[in-house]
Steps between C-alpha positions, in 0.01 A plus 500: 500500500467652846612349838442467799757543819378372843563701752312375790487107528262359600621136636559524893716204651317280753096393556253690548370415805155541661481495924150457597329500820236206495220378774148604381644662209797561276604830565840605262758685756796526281621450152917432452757416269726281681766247480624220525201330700635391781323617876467360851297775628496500887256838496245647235710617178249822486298670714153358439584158501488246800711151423224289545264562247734673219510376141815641197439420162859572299445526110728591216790301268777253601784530252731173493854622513597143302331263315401156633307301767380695819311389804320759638445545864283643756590476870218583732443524898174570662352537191325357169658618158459448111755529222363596140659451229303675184175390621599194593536411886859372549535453883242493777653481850341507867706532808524565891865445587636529163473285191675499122288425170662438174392508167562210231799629260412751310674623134586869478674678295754785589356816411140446499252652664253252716207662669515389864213560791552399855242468786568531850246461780619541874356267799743561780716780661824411332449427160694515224546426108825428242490479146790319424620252231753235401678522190618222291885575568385385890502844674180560712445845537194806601468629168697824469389812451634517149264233349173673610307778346147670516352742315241794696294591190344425160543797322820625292532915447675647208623858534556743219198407288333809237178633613216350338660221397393151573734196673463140443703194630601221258587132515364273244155769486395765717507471825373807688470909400553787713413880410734757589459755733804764621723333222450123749343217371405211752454138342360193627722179507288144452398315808820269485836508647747718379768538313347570157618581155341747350503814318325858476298658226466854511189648309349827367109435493477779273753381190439093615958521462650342746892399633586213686818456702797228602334148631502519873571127634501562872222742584389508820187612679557836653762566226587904409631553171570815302430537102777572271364633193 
């Protein structure tokens, strides 16, 4: 059996954010990782942007830290906002002065990985946005930095590969194939959120033998791994 040894990962702590500038149309300005989310912005964050008419989308994973009942929380001034959860909208929230939304309790389990969107759309010179939530042992808190993670691409590379030879990604059946070229092979993850568990099949086209490696259960988009033969 041959392995594989990561040694670029691919998981990046925080959200990917978005800034856009918006009026006629929805021009992208900047693109972020950052955490925790948690601005008053009393000027433009980037140069492009004017606090009036500026939207931020965050996406990526929250990771519970303990398993139990959270309320999640978006605080929002001069500003309308939207919590996803998966693709289901948690928290919607429009405010001048300032105002707090709340989900219902939710269940989550340390550990896991929950896909997580957030919408932000500015309507006044001072606005501003928290993600926060409050956990079941009673402390109300931004979400730290340590429970939220993005990932910046959708491909995985494998270094080390034979000329000629053919790479495939494995779960429960094929999943994607990449060609190499310089000894690199680059492979397409599925259109869902990370981590995944898979393996690699490494194939001569010309004999049809092939050698897989170790199971991988926390690949990550943008993911560098070298081949042990």
């Amino acid at each position: 059996m041959a392995r594989l040894r990561r040694v670029v990962h691919g998981r990046a702590v925080g959200l990917l954010a978005r800034y856009y500038r918006t009026g006629q149309r929805r021009e992208l300005v900047k693109e972020v990782v950052e955490a925790p989310i948690d601005f008053t912005w009393s000027s433009p964050p980037y140069r492009g942007l004017r606090l009036g008419s500026m939207a931020v989308e965050w996406r990526g994973l929250l990771k519970p830290p303990y398993t139990g009942e959270y309320r999640v929380i978006i605080r929002v001034s001069w500003g309308h906002a939207r919590l996803y959860l998966g693709n289901y909208l948690l928290v919607e929230g429009r405010a001048e002065s300032g105002g707090v939304y709340s989900s219902q309790p939710l269940r989550l389990t340390a550990g896991v990985y929950y896909p997580i969107r957030v919408e932000f759309m500015s309507s006044g010179q001072r606005p501003g946005i928290s993600l926060m939530w409050l956990r079941s042992d009673g402390l109300e808190e931004v979400v730290p930095r340590d429970s939220l993670y993005t990932y910046t691409s959708r491909v995985v590379r494998i270094r080390g590969v034979p000329e000629s030879h053919n790479v495939e990604l494995w779960s429960v059946g094929r999943i994607s194939r990449g060609v190499v070229k310089g000894g690199e092979a680059v492979l397409e993850l599925p259109d869902t959120p990370p981590p995944f568990e898979v393996y690699v099949r490494v194939v001569d086209p010309r004999s049809g033998r092939y050698v897989e490696t170790n199971i991988v259960k926390d690949m990550w988009g943008g993911d560098v791994y070298e081949l042990l033969l």
